[in-house]
TIFIFI-676841 format. One line per field, with one value per atom (N, C-alpha, C, O): x, y, z; residue number from 1; atom name. Coordinates in nm, 3 decimals, always signed. Layout:
REM residues N
c1	(X ...)
c2	(Y ...)
c3	(Z ...)
num	(NUM ...)
atome	(CA ...)
END
This chain:
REM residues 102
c1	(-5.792 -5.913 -5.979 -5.916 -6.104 -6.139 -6.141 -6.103 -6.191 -6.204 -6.243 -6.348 -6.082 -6.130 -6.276 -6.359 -6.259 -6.394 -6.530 -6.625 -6.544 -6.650 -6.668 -6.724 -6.630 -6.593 -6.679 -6.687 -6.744 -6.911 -6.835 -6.731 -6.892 -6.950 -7.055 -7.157 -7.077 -7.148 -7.257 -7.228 -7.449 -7.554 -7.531 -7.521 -7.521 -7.482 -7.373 -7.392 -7.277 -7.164 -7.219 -7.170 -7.345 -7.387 -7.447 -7.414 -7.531 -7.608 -7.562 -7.617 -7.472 -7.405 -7.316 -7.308 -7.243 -7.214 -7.308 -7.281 -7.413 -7.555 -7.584 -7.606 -7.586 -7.628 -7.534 -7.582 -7.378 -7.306 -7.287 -7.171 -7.377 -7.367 -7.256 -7.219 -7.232 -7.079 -7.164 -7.215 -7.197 -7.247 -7.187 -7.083 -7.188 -7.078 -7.108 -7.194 -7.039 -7.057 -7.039 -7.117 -6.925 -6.963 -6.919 -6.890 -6.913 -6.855 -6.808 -6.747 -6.802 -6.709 -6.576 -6.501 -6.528 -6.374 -6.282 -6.307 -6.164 -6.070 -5.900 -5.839 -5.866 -5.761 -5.640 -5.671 -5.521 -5.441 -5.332 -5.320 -5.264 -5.174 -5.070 -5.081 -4.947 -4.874 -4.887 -4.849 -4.975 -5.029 -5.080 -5.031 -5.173 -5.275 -5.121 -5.090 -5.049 -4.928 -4.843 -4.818 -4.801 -4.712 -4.783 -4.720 -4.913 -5.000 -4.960 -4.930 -4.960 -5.033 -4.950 -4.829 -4.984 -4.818 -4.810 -4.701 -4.959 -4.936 -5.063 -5.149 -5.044 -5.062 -5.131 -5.069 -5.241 -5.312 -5.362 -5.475 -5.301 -5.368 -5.462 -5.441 -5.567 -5.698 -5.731 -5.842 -5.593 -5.638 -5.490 -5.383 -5.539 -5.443 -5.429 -5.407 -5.437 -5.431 -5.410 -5.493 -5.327 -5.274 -5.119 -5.048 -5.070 -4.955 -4.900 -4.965 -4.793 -4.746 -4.664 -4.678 -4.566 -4.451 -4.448 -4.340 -4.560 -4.584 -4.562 -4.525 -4.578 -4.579 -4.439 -4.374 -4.409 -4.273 -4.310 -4.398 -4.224 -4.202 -4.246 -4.294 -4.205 -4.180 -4.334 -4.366 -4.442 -4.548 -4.636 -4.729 -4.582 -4.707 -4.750 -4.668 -4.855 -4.915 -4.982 -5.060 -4.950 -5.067 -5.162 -5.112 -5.270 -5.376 -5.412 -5.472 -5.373 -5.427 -5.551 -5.548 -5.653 -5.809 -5.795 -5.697 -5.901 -5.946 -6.077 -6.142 -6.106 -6.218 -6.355 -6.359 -6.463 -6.606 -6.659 -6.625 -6.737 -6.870 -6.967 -7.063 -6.979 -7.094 -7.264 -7.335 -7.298 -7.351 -7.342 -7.428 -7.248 -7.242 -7.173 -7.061 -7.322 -7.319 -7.263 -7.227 -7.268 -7.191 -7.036 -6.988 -6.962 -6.836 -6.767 -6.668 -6.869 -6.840 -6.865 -6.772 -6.954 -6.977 -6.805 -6.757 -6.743 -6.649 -6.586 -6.610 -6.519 -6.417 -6.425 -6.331 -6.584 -6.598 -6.534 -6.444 -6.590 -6.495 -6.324 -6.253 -6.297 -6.151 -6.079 -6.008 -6.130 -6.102 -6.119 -6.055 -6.254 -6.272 -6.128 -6.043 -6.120 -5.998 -5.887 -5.815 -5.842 -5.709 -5.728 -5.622 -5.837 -5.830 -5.821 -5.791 -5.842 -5.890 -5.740 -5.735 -5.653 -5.551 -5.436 -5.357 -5.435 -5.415 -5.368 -5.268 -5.503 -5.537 -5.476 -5.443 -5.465 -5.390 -5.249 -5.205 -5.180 -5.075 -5.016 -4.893 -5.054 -5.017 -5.112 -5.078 -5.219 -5.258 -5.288 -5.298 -5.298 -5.282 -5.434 -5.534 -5.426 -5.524 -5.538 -5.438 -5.644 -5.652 -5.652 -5.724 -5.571 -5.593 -5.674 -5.676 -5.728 -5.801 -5.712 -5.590 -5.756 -5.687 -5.708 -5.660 -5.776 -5.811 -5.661 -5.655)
c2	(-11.089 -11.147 -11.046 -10.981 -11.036 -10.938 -11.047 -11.164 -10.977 -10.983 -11.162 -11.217 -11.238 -11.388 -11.425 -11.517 -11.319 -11.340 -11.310 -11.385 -11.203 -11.170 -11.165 -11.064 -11.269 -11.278 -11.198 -11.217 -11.100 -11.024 -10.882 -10.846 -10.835 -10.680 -10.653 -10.694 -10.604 -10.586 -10.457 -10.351 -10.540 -10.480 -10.318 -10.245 -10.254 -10.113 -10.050 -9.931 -10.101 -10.072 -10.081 -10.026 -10.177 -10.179 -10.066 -9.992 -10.008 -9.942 -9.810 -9.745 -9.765 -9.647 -9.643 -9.536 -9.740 -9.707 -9.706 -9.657 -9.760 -9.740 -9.629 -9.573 -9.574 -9.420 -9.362 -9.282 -9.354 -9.341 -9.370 -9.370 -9.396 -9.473 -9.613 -9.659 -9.644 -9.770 -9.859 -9.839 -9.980 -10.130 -10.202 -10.141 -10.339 -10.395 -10.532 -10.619 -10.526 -10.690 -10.829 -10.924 -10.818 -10.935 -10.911 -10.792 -10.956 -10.962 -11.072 -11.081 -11.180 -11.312 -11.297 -11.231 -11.357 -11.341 -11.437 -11.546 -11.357 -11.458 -11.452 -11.352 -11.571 -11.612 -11.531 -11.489 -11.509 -11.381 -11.519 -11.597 -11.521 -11.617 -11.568 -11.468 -11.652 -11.598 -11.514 -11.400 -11.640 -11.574 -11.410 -11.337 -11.362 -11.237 -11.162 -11.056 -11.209 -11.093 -11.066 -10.950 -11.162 -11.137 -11.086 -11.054 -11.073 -11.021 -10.875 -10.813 -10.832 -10.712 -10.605 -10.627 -10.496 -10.352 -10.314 -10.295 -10.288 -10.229 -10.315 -10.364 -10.315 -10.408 -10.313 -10.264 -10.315 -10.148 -10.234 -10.282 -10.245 -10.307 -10.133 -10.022 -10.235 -10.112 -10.161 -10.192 -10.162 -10.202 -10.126 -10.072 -10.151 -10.089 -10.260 -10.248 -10.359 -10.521 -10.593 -10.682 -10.577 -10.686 -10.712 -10.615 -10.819 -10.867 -10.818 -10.855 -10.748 -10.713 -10.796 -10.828 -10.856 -10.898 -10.989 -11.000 -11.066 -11.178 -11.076 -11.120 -10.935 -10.851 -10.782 -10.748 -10.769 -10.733 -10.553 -10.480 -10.526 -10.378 -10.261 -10.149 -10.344 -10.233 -10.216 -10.116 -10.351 -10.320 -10.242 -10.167 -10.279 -10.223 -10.065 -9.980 -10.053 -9.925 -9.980 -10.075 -9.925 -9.983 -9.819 -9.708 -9.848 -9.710 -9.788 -9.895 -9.724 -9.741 -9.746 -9.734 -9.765 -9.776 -9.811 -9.868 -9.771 -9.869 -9.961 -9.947 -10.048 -10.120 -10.040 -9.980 -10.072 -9.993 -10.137 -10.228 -10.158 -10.171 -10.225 -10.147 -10.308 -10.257 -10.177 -10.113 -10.211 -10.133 -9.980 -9.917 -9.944 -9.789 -9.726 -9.717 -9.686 -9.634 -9.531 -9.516 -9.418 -9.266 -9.318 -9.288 -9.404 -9.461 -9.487 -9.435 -9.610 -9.672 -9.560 -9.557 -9.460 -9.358 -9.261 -9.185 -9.276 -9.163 -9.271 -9.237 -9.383 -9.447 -9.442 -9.415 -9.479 -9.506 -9.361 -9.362 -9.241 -9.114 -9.101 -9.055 -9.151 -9.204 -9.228 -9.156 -9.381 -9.439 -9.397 -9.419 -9.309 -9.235 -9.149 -9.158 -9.068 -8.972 -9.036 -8.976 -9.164 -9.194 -9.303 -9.346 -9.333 -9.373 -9.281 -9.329 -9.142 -9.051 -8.965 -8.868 -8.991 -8.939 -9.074 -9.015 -9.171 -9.258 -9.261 -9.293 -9.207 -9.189 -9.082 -9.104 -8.956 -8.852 -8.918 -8.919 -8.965 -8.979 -9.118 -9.116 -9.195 -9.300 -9.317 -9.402 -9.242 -9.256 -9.414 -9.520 -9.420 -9.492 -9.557 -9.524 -9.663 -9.758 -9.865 -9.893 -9.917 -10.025 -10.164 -10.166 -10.273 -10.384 -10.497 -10.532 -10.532 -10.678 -10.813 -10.805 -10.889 -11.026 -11.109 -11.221 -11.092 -11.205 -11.266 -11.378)
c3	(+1.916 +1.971 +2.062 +2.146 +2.042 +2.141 +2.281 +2.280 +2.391 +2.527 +2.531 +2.500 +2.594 +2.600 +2.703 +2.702 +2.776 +2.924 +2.847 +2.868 +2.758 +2.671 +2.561 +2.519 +2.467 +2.282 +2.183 +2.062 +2.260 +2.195 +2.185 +2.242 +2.124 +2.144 +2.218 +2.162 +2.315 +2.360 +2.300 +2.244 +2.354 +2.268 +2.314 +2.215 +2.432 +2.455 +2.352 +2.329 +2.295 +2.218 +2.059 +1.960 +2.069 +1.891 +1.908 +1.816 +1.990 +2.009 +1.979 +1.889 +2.040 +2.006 +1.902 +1.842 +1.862 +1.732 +1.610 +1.500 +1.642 +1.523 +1.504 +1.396 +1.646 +1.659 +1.607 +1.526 +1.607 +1.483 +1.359 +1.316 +1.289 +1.165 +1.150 +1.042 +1.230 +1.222 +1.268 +1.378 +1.190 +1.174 +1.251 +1.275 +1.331 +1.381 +1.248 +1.263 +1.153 +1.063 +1.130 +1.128 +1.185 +1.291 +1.453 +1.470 +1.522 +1.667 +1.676 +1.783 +1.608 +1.615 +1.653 +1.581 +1.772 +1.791 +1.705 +1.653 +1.710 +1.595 +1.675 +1.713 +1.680 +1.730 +1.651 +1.540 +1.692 +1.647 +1.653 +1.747 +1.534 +1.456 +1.375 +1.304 +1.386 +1.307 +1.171 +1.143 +1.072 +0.979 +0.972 +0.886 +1.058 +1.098 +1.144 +1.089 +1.224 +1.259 +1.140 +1.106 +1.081 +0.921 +0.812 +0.711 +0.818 +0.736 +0.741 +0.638 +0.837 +0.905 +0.870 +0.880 +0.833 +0.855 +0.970 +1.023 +1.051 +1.238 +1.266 +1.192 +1.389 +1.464 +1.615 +1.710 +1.592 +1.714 +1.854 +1.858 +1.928 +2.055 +2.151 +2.201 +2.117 +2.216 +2.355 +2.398 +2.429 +2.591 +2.695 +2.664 +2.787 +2.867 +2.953 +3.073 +2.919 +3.018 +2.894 +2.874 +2.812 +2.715 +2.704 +2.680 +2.719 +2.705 +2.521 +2.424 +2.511 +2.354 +2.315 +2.197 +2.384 +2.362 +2.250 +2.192 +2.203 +2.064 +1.963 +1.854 +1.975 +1.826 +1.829 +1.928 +1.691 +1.643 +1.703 +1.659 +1.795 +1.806 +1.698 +1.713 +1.573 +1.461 +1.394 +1.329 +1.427 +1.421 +1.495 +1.465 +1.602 +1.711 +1.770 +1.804 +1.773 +1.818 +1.941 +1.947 +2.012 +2.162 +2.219 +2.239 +2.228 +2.235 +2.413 +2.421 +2.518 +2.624 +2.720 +2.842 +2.644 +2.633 +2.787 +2.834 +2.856 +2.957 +2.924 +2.820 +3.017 +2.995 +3.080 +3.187 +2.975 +3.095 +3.121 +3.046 +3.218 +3.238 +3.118 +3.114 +3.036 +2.919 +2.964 +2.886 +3.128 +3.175 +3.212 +3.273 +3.176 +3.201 +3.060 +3.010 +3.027 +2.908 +2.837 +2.721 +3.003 +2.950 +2.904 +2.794 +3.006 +2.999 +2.871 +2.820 +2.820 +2.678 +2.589 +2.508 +2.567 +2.460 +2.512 +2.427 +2.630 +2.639 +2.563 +2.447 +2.556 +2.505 +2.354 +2.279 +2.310 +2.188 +2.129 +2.045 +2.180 +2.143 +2.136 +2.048 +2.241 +2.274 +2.145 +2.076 +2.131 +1.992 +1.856 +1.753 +1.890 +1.722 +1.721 +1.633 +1.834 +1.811 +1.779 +1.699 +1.826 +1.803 +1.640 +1.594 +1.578 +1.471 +1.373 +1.264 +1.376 +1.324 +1.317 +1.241 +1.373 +1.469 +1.348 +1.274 +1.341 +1.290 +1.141 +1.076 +1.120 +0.999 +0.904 +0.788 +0.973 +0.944 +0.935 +0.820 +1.017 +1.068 +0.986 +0.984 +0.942 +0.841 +0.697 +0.616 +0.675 +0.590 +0.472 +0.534 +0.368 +0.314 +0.290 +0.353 +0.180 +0.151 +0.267 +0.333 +0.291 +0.361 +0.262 +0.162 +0.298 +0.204 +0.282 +0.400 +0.186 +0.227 +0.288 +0.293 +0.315 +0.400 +0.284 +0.303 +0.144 +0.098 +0.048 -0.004)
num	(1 1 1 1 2 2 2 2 3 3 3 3 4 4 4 4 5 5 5 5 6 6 6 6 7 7 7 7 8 8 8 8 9 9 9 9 10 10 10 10 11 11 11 11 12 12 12 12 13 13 13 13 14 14 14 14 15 15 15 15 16 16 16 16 17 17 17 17 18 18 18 18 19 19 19 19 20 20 20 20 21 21 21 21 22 22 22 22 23 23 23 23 24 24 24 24 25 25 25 25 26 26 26 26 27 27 27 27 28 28 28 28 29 29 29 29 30 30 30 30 31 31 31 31 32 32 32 32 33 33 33 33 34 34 34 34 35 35 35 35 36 36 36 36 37 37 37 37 38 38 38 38 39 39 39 39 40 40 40 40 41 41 41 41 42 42 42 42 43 43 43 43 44 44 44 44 45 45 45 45 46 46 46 46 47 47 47 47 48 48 48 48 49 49 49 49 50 50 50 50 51 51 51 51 52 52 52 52 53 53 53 53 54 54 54 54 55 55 55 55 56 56 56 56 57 57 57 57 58 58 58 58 59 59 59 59 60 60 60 60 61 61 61 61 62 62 62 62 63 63 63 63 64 64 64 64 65 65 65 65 66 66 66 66 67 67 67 67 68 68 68 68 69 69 69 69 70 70 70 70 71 71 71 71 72 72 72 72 73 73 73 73 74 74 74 74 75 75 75 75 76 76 76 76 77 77 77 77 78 78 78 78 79 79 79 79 80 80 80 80 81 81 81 81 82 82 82 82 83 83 83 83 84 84 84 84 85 85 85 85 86 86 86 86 87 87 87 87 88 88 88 88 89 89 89 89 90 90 90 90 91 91 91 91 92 92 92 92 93 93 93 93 94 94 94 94 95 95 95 95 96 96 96 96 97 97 97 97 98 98 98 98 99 99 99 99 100 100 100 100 101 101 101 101 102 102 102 102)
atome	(N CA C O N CA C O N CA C O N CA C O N CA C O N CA C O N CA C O N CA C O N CA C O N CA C O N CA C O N CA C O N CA C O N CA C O N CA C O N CA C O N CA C O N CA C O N CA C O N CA C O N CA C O N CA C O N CA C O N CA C O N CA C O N CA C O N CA C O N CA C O N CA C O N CA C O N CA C O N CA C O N CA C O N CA C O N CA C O N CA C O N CA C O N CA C O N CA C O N CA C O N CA C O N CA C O N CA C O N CA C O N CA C O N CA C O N CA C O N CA C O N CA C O N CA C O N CA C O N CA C O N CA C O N CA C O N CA C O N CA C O N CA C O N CA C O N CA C O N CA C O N CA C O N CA C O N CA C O N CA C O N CA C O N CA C O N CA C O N CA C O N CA C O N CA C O N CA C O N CA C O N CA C O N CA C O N CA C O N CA C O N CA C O N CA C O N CA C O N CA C O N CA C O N CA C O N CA C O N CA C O N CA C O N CA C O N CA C O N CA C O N CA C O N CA C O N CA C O N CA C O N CA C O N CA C O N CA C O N CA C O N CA C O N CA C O N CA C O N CA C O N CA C O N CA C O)
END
């Protein structure tokens, strides 16, 4: 689920990822359920203030993000970099197809 206090993406965060070519399709938050955890092969928590302990060890990747401001823009563009690197970083590093939920 993203951020229970703010269930959005915030418009500064569409903004710059537009300016990156990356769409946001939705910003709808979604409740994280057994189902979504047994689904899953890893399991990437993007915060440095989240409780892990519901996820199986053997899934989890935790990326220590901090939180910005959605008002401070330089901030969110450093993180959004942050994250490109460690998806990118990710990616190399487990490779593979991505599968659908259907």
């Amino acid at each position: 689920m993203i951020d229970e206090l703010r269930p959005y993406v915030s418009e500064t965060t569409k903004i710059i990822l537009r300016e990156k070519g990356i769409s946001v399709v939705s910003d709808k938050s979604h409740l994280i359920n057994h189902e979504l955890i047994s689904w899953a092969d890893k399991i990437v928590v993007v915060a440095d203030n989240i409780l892990t302990d519901i996820f199986p060890k053997s899934k989890l990747i935790v990326w220590k993000v901090h939180d910005a401001s959605e008002h401070d823009e330089l901030r969110v563009r450093e993180i959004i970099g942050e994250i490109e690197n460690l998806v990118k970083f990710f990616i190399e590093q487990f490779g593979g197809k991505a599968r659908s939920r259907n």
